[in-house]
C-alpha positions in Angstrom: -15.4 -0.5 16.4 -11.7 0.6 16.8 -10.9 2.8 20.0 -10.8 6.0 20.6 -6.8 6.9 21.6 -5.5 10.0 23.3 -1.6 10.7 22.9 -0.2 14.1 24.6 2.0 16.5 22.4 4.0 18.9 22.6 5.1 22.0 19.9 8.4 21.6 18.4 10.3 25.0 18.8 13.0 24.4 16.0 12.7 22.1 12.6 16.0 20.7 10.5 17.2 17.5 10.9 19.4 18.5 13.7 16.4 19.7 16.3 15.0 15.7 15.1 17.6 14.0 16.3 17.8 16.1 19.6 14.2 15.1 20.0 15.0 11.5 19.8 18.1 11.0 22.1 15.2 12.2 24.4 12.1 9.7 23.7 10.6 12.0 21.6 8.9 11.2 18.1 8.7 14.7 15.3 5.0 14.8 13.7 3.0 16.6 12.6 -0.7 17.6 12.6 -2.3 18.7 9.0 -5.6 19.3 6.9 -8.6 20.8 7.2 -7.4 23.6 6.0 -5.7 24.6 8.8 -2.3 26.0 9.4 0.0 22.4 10.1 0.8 21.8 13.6 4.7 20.8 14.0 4.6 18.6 17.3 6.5 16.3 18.7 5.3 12.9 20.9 6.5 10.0 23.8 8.5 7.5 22.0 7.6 4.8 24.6 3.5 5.7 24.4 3.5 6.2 20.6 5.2 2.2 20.4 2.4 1.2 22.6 -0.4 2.6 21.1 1.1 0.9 17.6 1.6 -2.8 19.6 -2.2 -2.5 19.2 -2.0 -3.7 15.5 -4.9 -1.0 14.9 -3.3 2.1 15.4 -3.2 3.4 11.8 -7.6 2.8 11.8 -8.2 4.4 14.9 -9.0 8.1 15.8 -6.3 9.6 18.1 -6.8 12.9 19.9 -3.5 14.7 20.1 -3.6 16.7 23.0 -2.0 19.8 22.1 -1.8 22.6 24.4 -5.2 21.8 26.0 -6.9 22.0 23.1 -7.8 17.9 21.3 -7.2 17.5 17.7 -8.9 14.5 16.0 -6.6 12.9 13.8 -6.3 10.0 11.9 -2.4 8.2 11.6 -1.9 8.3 7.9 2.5 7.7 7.5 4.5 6.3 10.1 8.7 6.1 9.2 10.7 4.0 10.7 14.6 3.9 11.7 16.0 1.4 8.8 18.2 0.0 11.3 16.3 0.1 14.7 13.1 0.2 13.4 12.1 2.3 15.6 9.5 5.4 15.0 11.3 9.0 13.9 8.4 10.9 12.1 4.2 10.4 11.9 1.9 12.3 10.1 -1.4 13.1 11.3 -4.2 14.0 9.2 -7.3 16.1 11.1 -10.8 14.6 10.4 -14.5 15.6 11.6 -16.4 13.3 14.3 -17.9 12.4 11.2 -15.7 12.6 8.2 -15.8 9.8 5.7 -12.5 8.5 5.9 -10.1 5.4 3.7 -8.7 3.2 5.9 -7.0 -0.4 5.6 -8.7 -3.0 8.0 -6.9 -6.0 8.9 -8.9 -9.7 7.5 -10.1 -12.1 10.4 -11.1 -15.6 8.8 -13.5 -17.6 10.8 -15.3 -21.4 10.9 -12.2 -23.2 9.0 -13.3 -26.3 10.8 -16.3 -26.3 8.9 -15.1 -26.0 5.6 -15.2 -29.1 3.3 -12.4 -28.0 1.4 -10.0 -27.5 4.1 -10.9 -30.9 6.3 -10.3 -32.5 2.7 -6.4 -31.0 2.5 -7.1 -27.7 1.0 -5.0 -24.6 1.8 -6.4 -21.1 2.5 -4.5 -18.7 0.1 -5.2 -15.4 1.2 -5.2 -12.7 -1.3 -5.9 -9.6 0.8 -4.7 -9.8 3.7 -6.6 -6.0 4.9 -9.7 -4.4 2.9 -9.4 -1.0 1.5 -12.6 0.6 3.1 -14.5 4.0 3.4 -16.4 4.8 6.4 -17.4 7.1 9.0 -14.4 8.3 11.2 -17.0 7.5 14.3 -17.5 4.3 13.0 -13.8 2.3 12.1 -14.0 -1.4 12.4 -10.6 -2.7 14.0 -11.1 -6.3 11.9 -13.3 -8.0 9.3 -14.5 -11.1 10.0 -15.1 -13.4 6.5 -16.4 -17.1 7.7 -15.1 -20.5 5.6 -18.2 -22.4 6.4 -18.8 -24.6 3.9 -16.2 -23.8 1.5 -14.5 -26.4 -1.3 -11.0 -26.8 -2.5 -11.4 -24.5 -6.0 -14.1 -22.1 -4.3 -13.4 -18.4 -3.9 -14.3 -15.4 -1.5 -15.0 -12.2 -3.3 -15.3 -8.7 -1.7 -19.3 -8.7 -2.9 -20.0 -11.9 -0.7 -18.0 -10.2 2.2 -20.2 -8.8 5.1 -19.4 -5.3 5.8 -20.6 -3.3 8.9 -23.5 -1.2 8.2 -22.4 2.1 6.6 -19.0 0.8 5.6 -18.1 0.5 2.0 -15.0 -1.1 -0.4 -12.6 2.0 -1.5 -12.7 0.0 -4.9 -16.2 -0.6 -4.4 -16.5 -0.9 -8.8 -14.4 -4.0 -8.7 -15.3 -7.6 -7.1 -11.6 -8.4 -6.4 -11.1 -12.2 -4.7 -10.0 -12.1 -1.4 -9.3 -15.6 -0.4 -9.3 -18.6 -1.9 -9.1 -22.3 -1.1 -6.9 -23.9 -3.1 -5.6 -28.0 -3.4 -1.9 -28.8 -1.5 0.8 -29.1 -4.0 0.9 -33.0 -3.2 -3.0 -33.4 -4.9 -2.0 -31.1 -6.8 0.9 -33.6 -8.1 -1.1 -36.4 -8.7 -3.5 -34.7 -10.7 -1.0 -33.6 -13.0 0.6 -37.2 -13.2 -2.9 -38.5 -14.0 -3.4 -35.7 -17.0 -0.2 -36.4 -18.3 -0.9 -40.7 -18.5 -4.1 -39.9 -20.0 -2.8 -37.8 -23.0 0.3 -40.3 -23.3 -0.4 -43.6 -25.9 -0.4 -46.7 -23.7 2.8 -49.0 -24.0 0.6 -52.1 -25.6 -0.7 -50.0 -28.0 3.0 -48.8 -29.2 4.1 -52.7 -29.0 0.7 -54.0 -31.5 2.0 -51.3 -34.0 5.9 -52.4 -33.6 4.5 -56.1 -34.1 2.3 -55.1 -37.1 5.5 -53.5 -38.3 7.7 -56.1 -38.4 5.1 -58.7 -40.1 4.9 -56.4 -43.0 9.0 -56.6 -43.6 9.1 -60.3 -42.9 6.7 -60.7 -45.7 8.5 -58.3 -48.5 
């Protein structure tokens, strides 16, 4: 399950673009805490902590407390925005959830046991089509990865989200459609030579073209 992560806050006195940027020349990140039908809480965070916590690869599916005057606020990361230049962080919003509040969250795709699929020891190529799963689940209960196995998987064979097993309690967001998530598909060099042999099947074979040329030619010779 993904981890529990506390990150300190503090409140931001003044708002405008101007009292940002202050923020930043000192390490600080702007956010802001929301939902629940509470009041929103304009915070602001540790740049170097914040880019830490988001090295993980997890961060935006795991709980983080914001420790806000004393008092924890369980929140889930929901926007991050990034400097188009630096890339670094300038704004996250948080979104307040129960212990256990049903929540949607995108959960990065682990594929296991390519060794032991036919398909791929043949040549094959693993195309993935999502590379994270759209899922509900308790906020308690937030897998950090899926794991999908290859075993015994042939070039032309497909992984759908219905054959996919989910932890107990966790759902697809789209759980109406069976959408493909990988495939294994054939390399573009067997790929080529399929074509080629399709294509000399449906074309007429050169000693057929000469008998009709020949048959051709006995008919003028006897006018």
């Amino acid at each position: 399950m993904s981890e529990q992560l506390t990150l300190p806050a503090e409140a931001r006195d003044r708002a405008g673009k101007g009292a940002s940027r202050a923020l930043r020349r000192e390490g600080r990140v702007p956010a802001v805490v929301y939902g629940e039908k509470k009041e929103p809480l304009s915070i602001h965070v540790e740049e170097k902590l914040l880019a830490k916590m988001m090295s993980t690869g997890h961060f935006m599916n795991s709980v983080v407390m914001i420790d806000f005057e004393g008092q924890p606020h369980r929140t889930l990361p929901k926007a991050v925005d990034f400097h188009p230049v630096s890339s670094r962080p300038i704004h996250v919003d948080f979104l307040r959830i129960g212990e256990h509040t049903k929540v949607h969250v995108n959960v990065p795709v682990r594929f296991d046991n390519e060794e032991d699929s036919p398909g791929l020891k043949r040549g094959g190529v693993l195309n993935v089509v999502q590379h994270e799963l759209e899922l509900v689940c308790d906020a308690a209960q937030i897998p950090n990865e899926i794991h999908i196995s290859l075993e015994g998987l042939e070039i032309g064979d497909s992984v759908h989200i219905s054959q996919v097993k989910l932890p107990e309690g966790v759902i697809p967001a789209n759980a109406d459609e069976d959408f493909t998530v990988a495939t294994i598909v054939a390399p573009s060099a067997m790929k080529a030579e399929e074509e080629e042999a399709a294509a000399a099947d449906a074309v007429p074979t050169v000693e057929g073209e000469e008998g009709e040329a020949a048959e051709g030619e006995g008919e003028q010779a006897g006018e």
